[in-house]
C-alpha positions in Angstrom: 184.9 98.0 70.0 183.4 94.5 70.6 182.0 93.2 73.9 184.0 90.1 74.1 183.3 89.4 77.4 180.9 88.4 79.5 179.7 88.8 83.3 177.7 86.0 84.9 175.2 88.1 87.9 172.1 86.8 89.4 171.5 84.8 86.4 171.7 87.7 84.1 174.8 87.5 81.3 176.4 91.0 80.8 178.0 91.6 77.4 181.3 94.1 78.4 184.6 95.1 76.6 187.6 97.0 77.8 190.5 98.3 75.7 193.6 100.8 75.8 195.9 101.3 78.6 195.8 104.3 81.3 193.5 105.6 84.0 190.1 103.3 83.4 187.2 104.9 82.3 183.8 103.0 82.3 180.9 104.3 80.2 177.1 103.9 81.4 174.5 104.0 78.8 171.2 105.4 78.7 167.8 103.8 77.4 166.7 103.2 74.9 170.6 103.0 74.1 173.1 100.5 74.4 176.6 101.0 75.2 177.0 101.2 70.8 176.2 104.7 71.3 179.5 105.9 73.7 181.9 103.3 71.5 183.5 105.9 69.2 184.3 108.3 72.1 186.0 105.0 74.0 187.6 104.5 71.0 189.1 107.8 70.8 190.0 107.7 74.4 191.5 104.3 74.6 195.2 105.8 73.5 195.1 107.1 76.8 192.9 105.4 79.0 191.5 102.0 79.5 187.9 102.3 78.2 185.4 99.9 79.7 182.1 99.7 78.0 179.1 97.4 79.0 175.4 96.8 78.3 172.7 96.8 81.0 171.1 93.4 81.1 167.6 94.0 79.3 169.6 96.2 76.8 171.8 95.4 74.0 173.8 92.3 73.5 173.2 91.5 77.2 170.5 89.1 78.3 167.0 89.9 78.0 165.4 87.3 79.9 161.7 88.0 80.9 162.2 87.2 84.3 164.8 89.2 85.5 163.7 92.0 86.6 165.7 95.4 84.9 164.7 98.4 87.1 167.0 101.2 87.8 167.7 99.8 91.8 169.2 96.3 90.4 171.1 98.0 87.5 172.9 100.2 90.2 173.7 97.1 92.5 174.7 95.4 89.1 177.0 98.1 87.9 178.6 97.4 91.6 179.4 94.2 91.3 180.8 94.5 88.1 183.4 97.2 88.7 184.5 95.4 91.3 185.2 92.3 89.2 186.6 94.4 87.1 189.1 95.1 89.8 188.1 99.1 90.0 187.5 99.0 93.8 189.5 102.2 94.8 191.4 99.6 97.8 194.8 98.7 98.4 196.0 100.7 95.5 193.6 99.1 93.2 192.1 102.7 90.9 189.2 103.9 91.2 187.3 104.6 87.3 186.4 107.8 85.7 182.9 107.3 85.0 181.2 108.8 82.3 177.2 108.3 82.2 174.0 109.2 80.1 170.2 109.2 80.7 169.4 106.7 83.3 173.3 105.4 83.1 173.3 108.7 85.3 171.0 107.5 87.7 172.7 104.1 87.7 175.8 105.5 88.3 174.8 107.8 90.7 173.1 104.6 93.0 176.4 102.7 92.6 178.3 105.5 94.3 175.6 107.2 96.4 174.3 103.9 97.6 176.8 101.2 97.3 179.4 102.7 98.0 181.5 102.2 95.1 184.5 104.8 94.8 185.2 106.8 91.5 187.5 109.3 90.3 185.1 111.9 89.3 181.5 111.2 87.2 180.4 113.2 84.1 176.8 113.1 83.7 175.4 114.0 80.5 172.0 114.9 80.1 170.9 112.0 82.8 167.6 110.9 84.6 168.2 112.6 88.0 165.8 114.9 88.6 162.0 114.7 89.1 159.9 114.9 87.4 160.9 112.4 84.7 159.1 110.1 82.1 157.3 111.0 78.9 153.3 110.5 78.6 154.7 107.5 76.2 156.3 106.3 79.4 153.4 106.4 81.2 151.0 105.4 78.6 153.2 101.9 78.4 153.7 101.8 81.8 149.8 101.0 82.4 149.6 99.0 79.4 153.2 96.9 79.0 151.4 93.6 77.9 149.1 95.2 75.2 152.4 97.1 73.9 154.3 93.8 74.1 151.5 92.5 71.7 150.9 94.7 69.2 152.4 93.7 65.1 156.5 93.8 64.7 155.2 96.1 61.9 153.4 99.1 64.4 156.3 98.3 66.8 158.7 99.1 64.6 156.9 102.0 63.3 156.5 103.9 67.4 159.9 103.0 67.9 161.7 104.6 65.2 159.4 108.0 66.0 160.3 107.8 69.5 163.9 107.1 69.1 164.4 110.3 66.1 162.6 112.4 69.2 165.5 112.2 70.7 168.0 114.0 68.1 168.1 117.8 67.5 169.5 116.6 63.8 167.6 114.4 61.7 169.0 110.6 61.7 170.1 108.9 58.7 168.9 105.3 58.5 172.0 103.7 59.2 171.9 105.1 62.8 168.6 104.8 63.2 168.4 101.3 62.7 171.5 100.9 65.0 169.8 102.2 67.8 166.2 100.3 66.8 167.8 96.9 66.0 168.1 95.3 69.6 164.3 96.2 70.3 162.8 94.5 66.8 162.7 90.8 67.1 160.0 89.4 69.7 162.5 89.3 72.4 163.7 92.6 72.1 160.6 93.8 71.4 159.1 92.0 74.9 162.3 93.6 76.1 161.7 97.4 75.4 158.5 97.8 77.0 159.4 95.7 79.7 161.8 98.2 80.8 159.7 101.1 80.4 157.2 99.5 82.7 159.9 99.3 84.8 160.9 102.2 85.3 160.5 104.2 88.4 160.9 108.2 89.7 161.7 106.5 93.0 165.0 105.2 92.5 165.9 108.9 92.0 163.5 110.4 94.4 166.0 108.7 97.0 169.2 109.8 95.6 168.2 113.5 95.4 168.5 114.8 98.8 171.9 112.6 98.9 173.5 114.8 95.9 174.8 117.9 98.5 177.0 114.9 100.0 178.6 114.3 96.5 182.7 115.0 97.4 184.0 114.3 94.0 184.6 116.0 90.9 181.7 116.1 88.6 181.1 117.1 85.2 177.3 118.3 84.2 176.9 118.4 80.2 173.7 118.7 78.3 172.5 119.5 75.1 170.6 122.6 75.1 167.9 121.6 72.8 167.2 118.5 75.1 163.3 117.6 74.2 163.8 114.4 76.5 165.2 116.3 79.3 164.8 119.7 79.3 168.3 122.1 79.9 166.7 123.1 83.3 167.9 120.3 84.7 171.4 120.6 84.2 171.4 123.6 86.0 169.4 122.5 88.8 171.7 119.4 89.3 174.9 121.4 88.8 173.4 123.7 91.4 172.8 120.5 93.7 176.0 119.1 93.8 179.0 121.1 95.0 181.8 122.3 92.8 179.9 120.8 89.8 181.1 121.9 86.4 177.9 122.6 84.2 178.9 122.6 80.5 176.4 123.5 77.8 176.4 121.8 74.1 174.6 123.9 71.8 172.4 122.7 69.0 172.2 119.3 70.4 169.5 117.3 71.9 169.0 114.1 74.1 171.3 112.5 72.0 173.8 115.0 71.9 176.7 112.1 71.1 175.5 111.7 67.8 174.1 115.6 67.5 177.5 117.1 68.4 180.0 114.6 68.7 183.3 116.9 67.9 181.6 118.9 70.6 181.2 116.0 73.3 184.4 114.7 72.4 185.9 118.2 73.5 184.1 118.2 76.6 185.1 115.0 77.9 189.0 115.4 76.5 188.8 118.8 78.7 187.2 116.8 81.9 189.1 114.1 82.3 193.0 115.4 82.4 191.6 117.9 84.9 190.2 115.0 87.2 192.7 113.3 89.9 
């Protein structure tokens, strides 16, 4: 599925693509992830809904400019803009979208709603960023040195990346996926890219969305992988526990990456949430 489109926003350019006809799902992606990772499943989907999949600017085939700033606060403000130019507004009989969200696509999804006010259908969040405490020591470790990791050879980036991406799979990954998921992140600009939104990153932007999850009146769909070394299973029940009437559903012998660790698994998951969803 090709992003053939773009979205001009605050001088960022946002790669999307939408497909299929039906109810309209959007997928969020996670980082270090680009929306590549949720295209088979909104491929799958797209003979019965219409699948809308985008990449965060600072990710993927979006922009990547140094400049713009790529925190978790202007993706959620972002991802509100773009629904509604996408026509997925919830007024005057226009639908509200399914949402289906990973990592800190969760937490991005969850700002949209919690603090923009966009309407959705229901939200699955699988294994997401929105709980503290979050953020690995790598996290932190680039976080108070971003300009020396910006620096260092293409050869020793590459070489951190690919070990810190295959941390996040329960199952080993075969070099064709791998370098899917490094590929954005290797030239200078993507490599600039990748720790600029590391340093970025802030507990924060969920720090204020936690005590708002109670208020959630939707229906919402908690998966995670139980061998999650990114985010450990405790979450999901924590968050399922924090947000009323949430589903939890467990995926066994997956990890953070539990779309390519269990995908027939996933794929059941979400086939079972969404005809259940108004």
């Amino acid at each position: 599925m090709e992003l053939d489109e773009e979205y001009l926003w605050r001088g960022r350019r946002v790669r999307w693509g939408r497909r299929g006809s039906g109810p309209p799902v959007v997928f969020c992606h996670g980082t270090p992830w680009s929306s590549a990772l949720w295209a088979p499943f909104a491929d799958a989907l797209s003979a019965r809904y219409t699948v809308h999949l985008w990449d965060m600017p600072g990710y993927g085939h979006s922009s990547k400019d140094a400049e713009h700033e790529v925190s978790l606060a202007v993706q959620g403000e972002l991802l509100a803009g773009l629904l509604a130019h996408w026509g997925l507004t919830g007024d005057d009989g226009a639908p509200a979208p399914h949402v289906v969200a990973h990592d800190i696509g969760g937490a991005v999804a969850l700002r949209t709603h919690l603090l923009h006010g966009a309407p959705y259908a229901s939200l699955a969040l699988i294994d997401v960023v929105a709980l503290a405490p979050w953020g690995s020591p790598f996290f932190r470790l680039v976080r108070e040195h971003a300009p020396v990791f910006e620096a260092v050879p293409a050869a020793m980036h590459e070489g951190m990346l690919r070990a810190y991406v295959s941390g996040a799979a329960y199952r080993p990954l075969d070099d064709d996926t791998l370098g899917m998921l490094t590929r954005p992140w290797l030239d200078p600009v993507g490599q600039a890219a990748f720790y600029r939104q590391i340093a970025q990153a802030d507990q924060a932007h969920t720090d204020v969305l936690e005590p708002l999850y109670p208020s959630l009146d939707l229906p919402v769909l908690v998966a995670w992988g139980t061998e999650d070394a990114w985010i450990p299973v405790d979450r999901a029940h924590r968050l399922a526990a924090a947000i009323p009437g949430a589903r939890l559903e467990l995926v066994e012998q997956a990890g953070h990456l539990v779309q390519l660790d269990a995908p027939v698994a996933l794929a059941g998951v979400l086939h079972r949430w969404l005809p259940s969803s108004p």
